[in-house]
N, C-alpha and C positions, 0 to 999 in steps of 0.2 A: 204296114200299118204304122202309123205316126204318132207320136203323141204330143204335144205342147202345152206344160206348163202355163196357162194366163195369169195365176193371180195363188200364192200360194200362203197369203195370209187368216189374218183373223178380223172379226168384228170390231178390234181396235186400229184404226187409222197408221199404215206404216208407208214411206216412202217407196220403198224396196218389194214390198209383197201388196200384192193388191188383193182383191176379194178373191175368195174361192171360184175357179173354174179351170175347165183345160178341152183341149181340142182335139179330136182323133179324126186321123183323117186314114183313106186308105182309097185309092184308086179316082174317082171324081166324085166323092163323097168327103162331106164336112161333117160332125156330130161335134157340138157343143154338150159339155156336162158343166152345169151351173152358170150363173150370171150373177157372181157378185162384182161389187164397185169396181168401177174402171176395165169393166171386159172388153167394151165395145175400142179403148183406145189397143190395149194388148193383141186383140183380130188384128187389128189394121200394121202393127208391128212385127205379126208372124206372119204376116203374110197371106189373109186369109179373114177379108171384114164381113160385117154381117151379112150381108147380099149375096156370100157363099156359102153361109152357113143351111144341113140340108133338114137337121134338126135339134132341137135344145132337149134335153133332160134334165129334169129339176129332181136334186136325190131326196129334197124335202123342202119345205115350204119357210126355214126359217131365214130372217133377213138377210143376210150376210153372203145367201146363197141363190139369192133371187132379185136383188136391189137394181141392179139395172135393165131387168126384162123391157121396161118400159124405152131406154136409153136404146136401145139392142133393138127393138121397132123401128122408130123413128131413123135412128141414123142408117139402118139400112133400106130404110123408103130414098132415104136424102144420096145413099150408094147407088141407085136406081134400082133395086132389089124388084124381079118380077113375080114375085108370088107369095103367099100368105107365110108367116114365120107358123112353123109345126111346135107345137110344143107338148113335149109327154111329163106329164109328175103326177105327185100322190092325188087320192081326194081334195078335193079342195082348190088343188089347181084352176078349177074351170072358174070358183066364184070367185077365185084372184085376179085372175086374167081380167074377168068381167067387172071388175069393180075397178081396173085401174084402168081399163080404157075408158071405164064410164067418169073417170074422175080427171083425165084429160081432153074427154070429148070437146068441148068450147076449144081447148089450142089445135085439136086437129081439124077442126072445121074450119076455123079461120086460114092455116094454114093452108088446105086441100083449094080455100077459096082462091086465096093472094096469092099464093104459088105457081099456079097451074102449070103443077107437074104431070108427067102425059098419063100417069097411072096409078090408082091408089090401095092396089090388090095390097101391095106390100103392107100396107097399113093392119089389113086383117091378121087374125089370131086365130088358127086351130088348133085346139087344145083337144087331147086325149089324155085320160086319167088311167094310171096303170095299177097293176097289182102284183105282189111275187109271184114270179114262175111265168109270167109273162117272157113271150119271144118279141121281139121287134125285129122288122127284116127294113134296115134304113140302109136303102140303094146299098153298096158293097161290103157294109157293114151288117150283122148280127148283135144283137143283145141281150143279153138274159137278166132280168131284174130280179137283184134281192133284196129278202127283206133286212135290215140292218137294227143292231140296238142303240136306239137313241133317245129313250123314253126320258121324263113323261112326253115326247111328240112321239104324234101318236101313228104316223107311217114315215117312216125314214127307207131309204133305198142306197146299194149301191149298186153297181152295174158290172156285169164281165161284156168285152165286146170282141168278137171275134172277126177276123177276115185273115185271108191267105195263108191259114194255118197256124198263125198269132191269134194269143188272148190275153189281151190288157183285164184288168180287173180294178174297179175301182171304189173306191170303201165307202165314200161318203163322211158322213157324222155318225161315229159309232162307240161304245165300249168294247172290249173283244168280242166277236161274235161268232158262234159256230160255226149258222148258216152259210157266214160270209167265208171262212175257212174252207168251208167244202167246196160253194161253189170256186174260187178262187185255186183251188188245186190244181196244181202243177202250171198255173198259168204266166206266160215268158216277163211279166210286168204287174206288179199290185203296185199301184197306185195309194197310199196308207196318210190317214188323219194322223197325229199324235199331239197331246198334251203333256206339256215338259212339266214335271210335278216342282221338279226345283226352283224352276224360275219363277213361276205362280209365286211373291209374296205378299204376304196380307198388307193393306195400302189405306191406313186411315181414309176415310172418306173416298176412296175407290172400289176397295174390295174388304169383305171381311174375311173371316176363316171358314164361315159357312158357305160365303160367295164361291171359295177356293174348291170348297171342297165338293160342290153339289156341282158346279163345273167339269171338275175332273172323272165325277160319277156318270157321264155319259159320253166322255171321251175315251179313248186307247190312252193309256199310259205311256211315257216313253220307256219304260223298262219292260213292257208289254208286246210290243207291236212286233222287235224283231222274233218272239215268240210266235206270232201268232203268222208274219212268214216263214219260219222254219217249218210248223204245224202245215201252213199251203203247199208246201214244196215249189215254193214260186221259182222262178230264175234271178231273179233282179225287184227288190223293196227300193223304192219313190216312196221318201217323204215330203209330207206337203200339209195344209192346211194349219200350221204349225201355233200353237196355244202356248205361250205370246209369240207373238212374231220376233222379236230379238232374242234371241237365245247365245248360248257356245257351242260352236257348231260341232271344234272338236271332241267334247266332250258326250255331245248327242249321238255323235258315229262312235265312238267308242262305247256308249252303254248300249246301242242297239247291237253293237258287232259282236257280245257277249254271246247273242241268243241265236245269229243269223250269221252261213258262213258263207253266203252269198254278195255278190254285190249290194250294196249301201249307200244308196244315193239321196246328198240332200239335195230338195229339188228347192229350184228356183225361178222368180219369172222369166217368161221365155227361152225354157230349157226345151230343148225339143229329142225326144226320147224313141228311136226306130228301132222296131222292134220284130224288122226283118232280118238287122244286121246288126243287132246289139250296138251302138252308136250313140252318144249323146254329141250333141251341136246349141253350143250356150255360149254367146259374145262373141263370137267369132273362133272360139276353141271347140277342136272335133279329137273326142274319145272314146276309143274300144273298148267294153267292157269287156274281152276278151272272147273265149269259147261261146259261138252263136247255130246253134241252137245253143242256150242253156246248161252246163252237166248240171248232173242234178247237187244239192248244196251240201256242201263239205267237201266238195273236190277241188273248190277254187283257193 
């Protein structure tokens, strides 16, 4: 089972990190988690464009993590993609979906007219609304949805996905969460949001101190997070989704190394993360995270 890095920024526009999502792949199965900005270019860079993609998870319904669903349609109808894009998320999903294709109907008409493409199944959306404790059985892949804290939004998810005896786990938007603790136990990959408190500073006419701080109150902290995988007994902590996107990187792996005696990875786009063989593969550099399976943390 594979993992890939798509987009490991934030809602502020960065070169380097694109919008939140990433790819699991494991046997002839593709699972897409998240579709923000620029996903549909990063598919096509790992190796893996929309039209393989077998199903999307959306962990929550806010921008940042949903902004190219529309983009992610289209360009894989335009991939020749034969069958309807699946997509599972919270409440609400369905009247999202339905409201964005009602809101590009007139360009896909036109287009479906002047094109005549041989097939326009790809164009469809089925959408399933999930709930925690939910299983999904997506072709070689397993999932189990949790519930996550990210209030006030009001169903946030993260995901554990299991295949070949690997379990990725992946946090979504969250403060520290129990739930997500539990579920994530012992599993060879968590996948983890953080919020750098340091870098956050108050920015006349950008941000205030309230902006700073009611931000921070639904994210992981970054003096947090290696806590909360020590508490999983994970094998291996990915960080990703990173609040702001430019940070210092040494200083980020040093406060989390505090807490976690395990592998520390900062993650970046198009890092690709196998989690048969402990391996990262990122620019052309391939690295062993050492002992695969996993020992458990404090041995490494």
């Amino acid at each position: 089972m594979r993992l890939t890095l798509l987009g490991t920024g934030c809602p502020v526009a960065h070169v380097d990190r694109y919008g939140p999502a990433q790819v699991i792949r494991h046997a002839d199965t593709a699972i897409l988690v998240d579709c923000g900005s620029g996903v549909t270019q990063r598919l096509v860079a790992a190796g893996c464009p929309g039209r393989q993609i077998d199903a999307l998870l959306l962990t929550h319904l806010h921008s940042d993590h949903l902004v190219d669903l529309f983009q992610l349609v289209i360009s894989s109808w335009h991939q020749g993609r034969d069958r309807p894009q699946r997509v599972f998320g919270p409440p609400g999903t369905r009247r999202h979906v339905d409201g964005l294709l009602s809101l590009w109907q007139p360009e896909l008409e036109q287009r479906i007219a002047h094109e005549r493409r041989p097939s326009t199944v790809a164009l469809e959306v089925e959408v399933s609304e999930i709930a925690p404790g939910n299983r999904l059985s997506l072709g070689a892949i397993d999932v189990v949805v949790v519930e996550v804290e990210h209030q006030p939004v009001k169903h946030a998810f993260g995901f554990v996905c299991e295949a070949g005896g690997r379990r990725i786990a992946i946090s979504g938007d969250t403060r520290r969460c129990p739930a997500l603790i539990e579920a994530a136990r012992g599993a060879d990959i968590l996948v983890h949001e953080v919020f750098i408190h340091r870098e956050m500073k108050v920015t006349p006419g950008v941000r205030s101190a309230e902006t700073v701080q009611n931000v921070m109150s639904y994210h992981t902290v970054s003096d947090e997070v290696g806590k909360v995988a020590s508490e999983a007994g994970v094998g291996c902590l990915v960080l990703s989704h990173f609040v702001p996107s430019g940070f210092d990187k040494p200083a980020l792996l040093e406060e989390v190394k505090r807490d976690f005696a395990g592998p520390v990875v900062i993650g970046e786009d198009l890092m690709t993360l196998d989690a048969m063989t402990g391996s990262i593969d990122w620019r052309g550099t391939h690295l062993a995270l050492g002992e695969w399976p996993p020992a458990p943390p404090g041995r490494f």
